[in-house]
Every structure is written in structure tokens, then in C-alpha cells.
Residue, then its C-alpha position, 0 to 999 in steps of 0.5 A: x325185781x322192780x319193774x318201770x314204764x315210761x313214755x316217749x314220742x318220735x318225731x312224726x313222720x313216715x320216715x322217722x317212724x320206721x328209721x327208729x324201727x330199723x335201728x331196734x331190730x339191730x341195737x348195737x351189742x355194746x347198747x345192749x352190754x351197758x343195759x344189762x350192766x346197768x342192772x336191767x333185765x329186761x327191756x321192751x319198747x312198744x309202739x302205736x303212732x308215734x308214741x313209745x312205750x317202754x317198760x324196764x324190769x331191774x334188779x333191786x339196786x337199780x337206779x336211774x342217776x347210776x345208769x345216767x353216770x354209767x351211759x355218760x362214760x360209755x362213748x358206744x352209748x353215747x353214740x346210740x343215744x345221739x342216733x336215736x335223738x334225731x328220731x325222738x321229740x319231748x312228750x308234749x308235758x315234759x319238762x325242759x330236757x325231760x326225753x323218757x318220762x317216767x309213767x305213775x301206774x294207776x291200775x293193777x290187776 
């Protein structure tokens, strides 16, 4: 199992904010197929402001470009992710069409 964490933030608004809520207490069945095809386990988003925390546990031949390719041919996906950009902005240090960034772990315990 390898596990990820990455970061996002939503557009900062009230409305914003809870729209994004609403729509993950309902994650559309085909969303939640092409994860689970992708070789993700398991998925959990957090949230405090503004600011998304997700972490990712995947099976060992995950990889990102190969869930990237997979989501570009699958058109529910797209469909989600084009929903979800109207909530969602770039970390403020992220690079030029960056959306989830990809967090470094500095401590264990």
C-alpha cells in the first residue's frame, strides 16, 4: 500500500464552501468506479477554512499519469471534475495549472 496527501483550497466563500460539501455526501457512483479502478483504496478529504486535505491509500502500481489518462477518457469523470473547478482555486504556490499538489511528509510517528 502506498499512501499520498495532497492539498487544495476552495474558492472562499460561504457558498462555495458548502456547495463543495453537499456535492461529496453525494460523489456520483461512476466518480467513485474510476477511483476504485485506478488502484485507490481508500480516499478521505478534509476540511478547515477553506482548505482541502486529502489523503489516498493505493495499491503498489498506482500512479498519477495513469489515473490522469484513465479520467481523460472517462467523460462522468470529466463531468465531476469540471462541477468541482467552480468550487476549487490553485494553492497560492502552485505552478501554472497545478489543482492537487502533492504534499512532502516531514514527520512520523
Amino acid at each position: 500500500m502506498n499512501k499520498y496527501c495532497l492539498a487544495l483550497d476552495l474558492v472562499d466563500t460561504p457558498e462555495a464552501i458548502a456547495s463543495y460539501d453537499r456535492w461529496h455526501q453525494q460523489v456520483w457512483p461512476e466518480v467513485l468506479q474510476s477511483i476504485r479502478d485506478a488502484g485507490i483504496t481508500r480516499m478521505e478529504i478534509y476540511r478547515t477554512g477553506n482548505r482541502l486535505f486529502m489523503i489516498m491509500e493505493t495499491t503498489p502500481d498506482f500512479s498519477f499519469a495513469r489515473k490522469a489518462a484513465m479520467d481523460a477518457a472517462n467523460g462522468r469523470a470529466q463531468a465531476w471534475e469540471s462541477l468541482m473547478a467552480q468550487f476549487q482555486q490553485p494553492l497560492p504556490f502552485a505552478a501554472p495549472g497545478e489543482k492537487w499538489k502533492l504534499m512532502e511528509q516531514v514527520f512520523a510517528f
